[in-house]
Steps between C-alpha positions, in 0.01 A plus 500: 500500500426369851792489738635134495401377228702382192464586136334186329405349880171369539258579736389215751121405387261392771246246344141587578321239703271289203293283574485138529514258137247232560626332175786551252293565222298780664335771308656846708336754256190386643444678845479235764329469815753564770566160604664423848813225437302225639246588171194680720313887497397682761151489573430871544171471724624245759892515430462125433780355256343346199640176291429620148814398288423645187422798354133603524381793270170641395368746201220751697212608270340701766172336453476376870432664831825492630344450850377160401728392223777200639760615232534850661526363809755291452721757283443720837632258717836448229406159416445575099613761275288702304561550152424788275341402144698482181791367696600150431524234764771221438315240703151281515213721446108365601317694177289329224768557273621192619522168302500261757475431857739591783718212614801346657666550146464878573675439891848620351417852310280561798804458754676694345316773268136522756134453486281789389095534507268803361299685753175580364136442527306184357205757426754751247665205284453687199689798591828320625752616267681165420723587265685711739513208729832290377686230663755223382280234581117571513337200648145409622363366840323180481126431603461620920235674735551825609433567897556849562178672583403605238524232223405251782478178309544636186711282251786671335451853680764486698692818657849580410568373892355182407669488125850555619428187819391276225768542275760482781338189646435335118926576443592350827492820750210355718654680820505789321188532392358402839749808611298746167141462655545439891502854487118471424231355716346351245782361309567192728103368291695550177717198626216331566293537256746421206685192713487260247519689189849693645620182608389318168699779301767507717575148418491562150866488343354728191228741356354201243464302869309783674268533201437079530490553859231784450279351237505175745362704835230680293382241334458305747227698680214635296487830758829610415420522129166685599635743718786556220225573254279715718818732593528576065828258534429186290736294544706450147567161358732616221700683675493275836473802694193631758500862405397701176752751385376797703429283862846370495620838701514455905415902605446577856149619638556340804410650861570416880122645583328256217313759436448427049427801297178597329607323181561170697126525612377557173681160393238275568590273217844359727378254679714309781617119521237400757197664366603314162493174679186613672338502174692225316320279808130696508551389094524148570280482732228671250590217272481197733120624587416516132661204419310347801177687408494294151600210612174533791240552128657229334408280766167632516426474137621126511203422765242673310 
């Protein structure tokens, strides 16, 4: 026995430093981001301190060119987690398993359990092992336009940069979002882009609200619908939701260069927001000169 010490004496214990609780009811078997105490990560590439106050985590399929892909850059830079398959996540979840659409009603589990995405490409759907994917709370985006490079315009194919800013901004973490894609060049047009949609479902107390919200802002421009329909994505009535059960997921494809891959050339059937309107307006205007053209013979005939 070491010199003075006591039978039955106790030996001093030194707590290890932990890190900071960011709620009461915090999941700790789920490996967090480490979080400064003001709630912000280090930005690895600049040494920038980021705002993200939740936990950010992301299952990686491998299917993306990890040069390009927004998910593996922010894991790099210790802004989200990654997660290995099989394990269970105890928070929301972005993954057509989901019911219903992500909403404020979701801002409590997401403070304090995390948001999590699936990193994969829109091109290998098929092979995305979703029954290995399991969270508490699987939940779908609602109807947007993607503006990374690659699925420029694209409804519904957004990147998992762009899936965890909306659901931040849609729960109430607008400045965190902001903080998720000012890290790309492009992601300042995903803002942009989606202005009154994110604000729309931001207002929205509920997910039954989003959907009304939703089925309101497509319907009321005949493009939108279009452009859903050219994409494969029709948007469903009964189920008051824009995406069919296997373009629900928001992978990442995206690229600083904007450089799309072979299989994004070859997609000639997505076709943007402006070249639908293009056409939508060439349309009418093919109709007003045959409606014009007829009424010109009827006249014609009536003089004869």
């Amino acid at each position: 026995m070491p010199r003075g010490r006591t039978r039955g004496s106790r030996s001093r214990h030194v707590p290890c430093r932990q890190p900071v609780s960011h709620g009461d009811t915090e999941d700790n078997s789920f490996p967090d981001v480490q979080l400064s105490p003001d709630g912000s990560s280090e930005d690895e590439e600049n040494g920038k301190k980021v705002s993200v106050p939740v936990k950010l985590a992301m299952w990686d399929l491998g299917q993306c060119d990890k040069k390009r892909c927004s998910g593996t850059r922010l894991v790099r830079q210790g802004v989200v987690k990654e997660l290995r398959l099989g394990g269970h996540f105890p928070g929301v979840v972005l993954s057509p398993a989901g019911q219903c659409c992500i909403s404020r009603e979701d801002f409590t589990i997401i403070k304090t359990k995390g948001l999590a995405v699936v990193d994969c490409s829109w091109n290998k759907l098929d092979d995305v092992p979703f029954e290995q994917i399991r969270g508490a709370a699987p939940r779908l985006l609602p109807w947007l336009v993607a503006a990374n490079p690659v699925n420029y315009g694209k409804p519904c194919k957004l990147s998992c940069a762009e899936a965890f800013a909306a659901g931040l901004y849609i729960c109430g973490w607008s400045e965190a979002a902001i903080d998720v894609l000012r890290r790309f060049k492009w992601g300042h047009s995903f803002f942009s882009t989606n202005a009154e949609l994110l604000d729309g479902y931001a207002a929205c107390a509920t997910s039954t609200e989003i959907i009304e919200f939703q089925t309101s802002y497509i319907s009321g421009c005949p493009s939108r619908s279009l452009s859903s329909q050219e994409n494969g994505m029709p948007f469903n009535q009964e189920r008051g939701q824009s995406y069919l059960s296997t373009a629900d997921l928001p992978p990442s494809c995206s690229s600083e260069s904007g450089e799309p891959s072979d299989e994004e050339d070859n997609e000639h059937d997505d076709i943007t927001h402006d070249a639908l309107s293009q056409q939508i307006t060439n349309r009418e205007a093919v109709l007003e000169i045959d409606e014009s053209s007829d009424q010109l013979e009827q006249r014609l005939n009536l003089h004869k």
